[in-house]
RORORO-939727 format. One line per 8 residues: their letters; for each residue x, y, z of N, C-alpha, C. Coordinates in nm, 4 decimals. Last residue first. Layout:
// RORORO-939727
a) X Y Z X Y Z X Y Z | ...
//
This chain:
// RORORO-939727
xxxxxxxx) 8.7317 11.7924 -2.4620 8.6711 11.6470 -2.4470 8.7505 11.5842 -2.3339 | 8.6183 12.0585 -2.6930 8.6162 12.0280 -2.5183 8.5603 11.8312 -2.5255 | 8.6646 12.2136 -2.9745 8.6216 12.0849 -2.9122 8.6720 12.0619 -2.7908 | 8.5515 12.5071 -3.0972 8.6500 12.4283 -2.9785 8.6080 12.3073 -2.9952 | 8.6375 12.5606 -3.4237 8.5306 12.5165 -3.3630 8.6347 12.4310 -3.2415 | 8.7801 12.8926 -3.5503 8.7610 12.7638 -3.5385 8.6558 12.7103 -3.4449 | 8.8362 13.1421 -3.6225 8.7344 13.0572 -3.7169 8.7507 12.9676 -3.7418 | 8.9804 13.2968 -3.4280 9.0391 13.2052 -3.5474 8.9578 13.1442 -3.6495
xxxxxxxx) 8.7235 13.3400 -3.3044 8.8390 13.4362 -3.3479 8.9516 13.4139 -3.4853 | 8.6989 13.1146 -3.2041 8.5665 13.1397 -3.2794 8.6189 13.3131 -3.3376 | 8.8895 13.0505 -2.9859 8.9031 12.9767 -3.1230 8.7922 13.0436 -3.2730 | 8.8880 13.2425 -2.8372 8.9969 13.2356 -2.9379 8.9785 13.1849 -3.0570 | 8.6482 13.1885 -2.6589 8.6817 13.3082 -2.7701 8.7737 13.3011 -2.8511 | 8.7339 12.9590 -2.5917 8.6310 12.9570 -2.6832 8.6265 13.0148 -2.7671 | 8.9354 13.0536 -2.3979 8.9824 12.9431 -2.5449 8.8599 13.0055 -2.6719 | 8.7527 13.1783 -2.2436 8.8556 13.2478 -2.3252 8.9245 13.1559 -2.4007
xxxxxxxx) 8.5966 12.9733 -2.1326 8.5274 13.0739 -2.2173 8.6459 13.1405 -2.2979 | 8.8080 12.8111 -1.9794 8.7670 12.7464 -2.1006 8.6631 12.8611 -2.1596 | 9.1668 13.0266 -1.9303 9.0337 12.9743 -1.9123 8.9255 12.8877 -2.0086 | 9.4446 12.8012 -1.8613 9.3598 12.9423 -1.9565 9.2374 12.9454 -1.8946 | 9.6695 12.7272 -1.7809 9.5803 12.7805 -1.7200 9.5160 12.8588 -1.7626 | 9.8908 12.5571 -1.9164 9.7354 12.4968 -1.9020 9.6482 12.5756 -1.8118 | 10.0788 12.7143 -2.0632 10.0397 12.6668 -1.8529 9.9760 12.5793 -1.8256 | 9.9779 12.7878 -2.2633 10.1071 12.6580 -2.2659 10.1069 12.6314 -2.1474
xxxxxxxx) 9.7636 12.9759 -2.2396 9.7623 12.8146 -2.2596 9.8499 12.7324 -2.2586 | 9.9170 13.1492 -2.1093 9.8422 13.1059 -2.0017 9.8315 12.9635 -2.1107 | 10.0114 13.2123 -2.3405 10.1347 13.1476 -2.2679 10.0212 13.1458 -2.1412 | 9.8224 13.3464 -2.5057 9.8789 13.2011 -2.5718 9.9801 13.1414 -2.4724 | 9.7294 13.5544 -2.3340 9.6686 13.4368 -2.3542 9.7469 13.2922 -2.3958 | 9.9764 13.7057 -2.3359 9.9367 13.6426 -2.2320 9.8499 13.5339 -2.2405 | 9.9624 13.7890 -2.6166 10.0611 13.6959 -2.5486 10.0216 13.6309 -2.4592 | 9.6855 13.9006 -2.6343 9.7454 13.7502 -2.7126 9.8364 13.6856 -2.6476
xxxxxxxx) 9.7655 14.1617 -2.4613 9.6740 14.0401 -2.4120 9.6731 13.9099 -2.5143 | 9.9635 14.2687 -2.6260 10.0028 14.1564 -2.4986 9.8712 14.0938 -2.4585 | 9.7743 14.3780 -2.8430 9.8534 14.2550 -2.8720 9.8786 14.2182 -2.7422 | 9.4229 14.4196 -2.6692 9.5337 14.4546 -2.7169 9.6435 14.3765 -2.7626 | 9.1064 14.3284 -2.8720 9.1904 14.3235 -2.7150 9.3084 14.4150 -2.8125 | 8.9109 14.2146 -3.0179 8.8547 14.3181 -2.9758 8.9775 14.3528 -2.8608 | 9.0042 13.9778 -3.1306 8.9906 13.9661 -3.0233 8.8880 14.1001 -2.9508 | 9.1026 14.1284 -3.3916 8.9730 14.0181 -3.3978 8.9033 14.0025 -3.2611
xxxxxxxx) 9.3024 14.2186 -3.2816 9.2057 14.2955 -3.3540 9.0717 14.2222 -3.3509 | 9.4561 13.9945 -3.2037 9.3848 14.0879 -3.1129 9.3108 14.1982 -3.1959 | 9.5354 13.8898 -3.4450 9.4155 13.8533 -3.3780 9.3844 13.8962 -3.2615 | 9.7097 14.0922 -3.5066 9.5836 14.0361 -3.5885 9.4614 13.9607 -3.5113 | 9.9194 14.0860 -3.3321 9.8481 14.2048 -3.3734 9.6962 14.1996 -3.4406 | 10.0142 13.8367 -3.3643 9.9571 13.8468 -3.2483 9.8435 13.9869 -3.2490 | 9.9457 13.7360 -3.7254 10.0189 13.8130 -3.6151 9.9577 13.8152 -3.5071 | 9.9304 13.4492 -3.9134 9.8333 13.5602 -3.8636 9.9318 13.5998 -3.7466
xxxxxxxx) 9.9359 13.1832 -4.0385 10.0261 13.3931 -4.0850 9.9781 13.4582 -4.0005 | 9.8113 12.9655 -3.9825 9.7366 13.0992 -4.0792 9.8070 13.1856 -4.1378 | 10.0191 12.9028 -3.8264 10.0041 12.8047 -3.9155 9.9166 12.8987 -4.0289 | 9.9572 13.0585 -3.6037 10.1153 13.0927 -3.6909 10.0843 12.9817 -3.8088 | 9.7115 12.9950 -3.4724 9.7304 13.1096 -3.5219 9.8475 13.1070 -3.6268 | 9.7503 12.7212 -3.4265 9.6671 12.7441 -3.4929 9.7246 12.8792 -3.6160 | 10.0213 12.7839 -3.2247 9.9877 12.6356 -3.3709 9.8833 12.7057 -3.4630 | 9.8301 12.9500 -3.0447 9.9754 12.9975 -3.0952 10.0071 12.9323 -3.2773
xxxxxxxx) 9.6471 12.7529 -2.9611 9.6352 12.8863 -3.0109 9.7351 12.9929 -3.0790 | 9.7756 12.5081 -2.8593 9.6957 12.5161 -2.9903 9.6814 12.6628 -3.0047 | 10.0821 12.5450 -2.7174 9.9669 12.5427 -2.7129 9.9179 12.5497 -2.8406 | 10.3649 12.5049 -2.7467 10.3014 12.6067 -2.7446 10.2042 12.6261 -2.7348 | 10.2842 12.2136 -2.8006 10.3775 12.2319 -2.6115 10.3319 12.3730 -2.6121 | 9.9911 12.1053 -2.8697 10.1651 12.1704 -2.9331 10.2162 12.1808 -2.7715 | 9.8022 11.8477 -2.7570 9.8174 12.0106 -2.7127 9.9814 12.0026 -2.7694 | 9.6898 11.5204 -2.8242 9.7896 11.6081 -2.7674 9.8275 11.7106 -2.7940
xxxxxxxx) 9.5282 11.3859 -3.0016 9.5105 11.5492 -2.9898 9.5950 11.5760 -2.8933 | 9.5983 11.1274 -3.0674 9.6063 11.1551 -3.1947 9.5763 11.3426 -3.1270 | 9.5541 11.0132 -2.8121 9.7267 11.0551 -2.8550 9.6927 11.1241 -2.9386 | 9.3305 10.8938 -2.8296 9.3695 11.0213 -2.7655 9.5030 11.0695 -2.7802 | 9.1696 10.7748 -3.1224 9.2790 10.7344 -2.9630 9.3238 10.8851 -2.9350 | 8.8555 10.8563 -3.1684 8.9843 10.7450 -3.1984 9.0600 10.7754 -3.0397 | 8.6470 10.9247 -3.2121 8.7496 11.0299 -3.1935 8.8645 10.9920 -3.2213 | 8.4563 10.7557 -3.1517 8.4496 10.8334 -3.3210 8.5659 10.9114 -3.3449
xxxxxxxx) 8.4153 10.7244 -2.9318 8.4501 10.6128 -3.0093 8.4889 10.6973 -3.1269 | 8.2273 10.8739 -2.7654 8.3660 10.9313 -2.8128 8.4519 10.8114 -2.8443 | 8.0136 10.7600 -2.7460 7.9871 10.8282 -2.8014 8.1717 10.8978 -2.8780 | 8.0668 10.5249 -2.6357 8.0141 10.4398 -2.7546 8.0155 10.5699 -2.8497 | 8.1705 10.5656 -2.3542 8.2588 10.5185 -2.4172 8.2220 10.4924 -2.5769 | 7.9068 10.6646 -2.2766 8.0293 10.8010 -2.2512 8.0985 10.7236 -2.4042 | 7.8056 10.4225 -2.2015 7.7543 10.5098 -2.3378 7.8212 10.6424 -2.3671 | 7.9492 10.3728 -2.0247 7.9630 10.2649 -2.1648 7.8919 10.3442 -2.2705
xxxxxxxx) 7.9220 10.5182 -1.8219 8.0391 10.4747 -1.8542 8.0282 10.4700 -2.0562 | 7.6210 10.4310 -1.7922 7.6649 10.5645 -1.8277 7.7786 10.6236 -1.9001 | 7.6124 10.2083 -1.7136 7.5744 10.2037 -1.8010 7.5957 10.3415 -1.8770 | 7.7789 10.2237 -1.5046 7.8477 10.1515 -1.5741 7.7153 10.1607 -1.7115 | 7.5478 10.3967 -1.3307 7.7255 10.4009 -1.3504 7.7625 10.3408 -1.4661 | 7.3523 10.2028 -1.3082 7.3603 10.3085 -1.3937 7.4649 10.3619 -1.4346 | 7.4322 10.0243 -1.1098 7.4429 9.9973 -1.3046 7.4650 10.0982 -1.3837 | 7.5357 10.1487 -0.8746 7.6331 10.0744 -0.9997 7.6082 10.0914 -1.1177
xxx) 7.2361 10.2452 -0.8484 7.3688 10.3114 -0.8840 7.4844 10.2614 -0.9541 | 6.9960 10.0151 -0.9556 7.1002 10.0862 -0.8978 7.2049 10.1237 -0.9588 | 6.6611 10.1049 -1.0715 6.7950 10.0672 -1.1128 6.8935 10.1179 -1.0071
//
């Protein structure tokens, strides 16, 4: 098989699997970022989930305003979210 096809056959099965997600508008990122959204939507204090975090409160800050950067990292989302007792979705 050539490259093209495979390409385009790869494409199309990318496209058959994240069909289920719908339209991408529907997850556009809070401007504060999801970790901030998440967290204040619970009650939960910056204090709180650096407990959870095993960290200190400014390291929350810093985290939740590296995510409004978009420069977080993707293991340290992970941690956040599985902190929050949530499930990342990376798409």
């Amino acid at each position: 098989m050539d490259k093209a096809r495979l390409a385009t056959q790869s494409r199309a099965s990318l496209d058959e699997r994240f069909k289920e997600f719908g339209a991408v508008s529907r997850y556009t990122a809070p401007v504060r970022g999801w970790t901030k959204a998440v967290r204040e939507a619970l009650g939960m204090t910056t204090a709180q989930l650096a407990k959870r975090l095993g960290v200190k409160q400014p390291s929350v800050v810093a985290i939740e305003q590296s995510e409004a950067k978009a420069t977080i990292e993707l293991a340290t989302l992970r941690r956040v979210a599985e902190a929050l007792d949530c499930t990342l979705v990376y798409a």
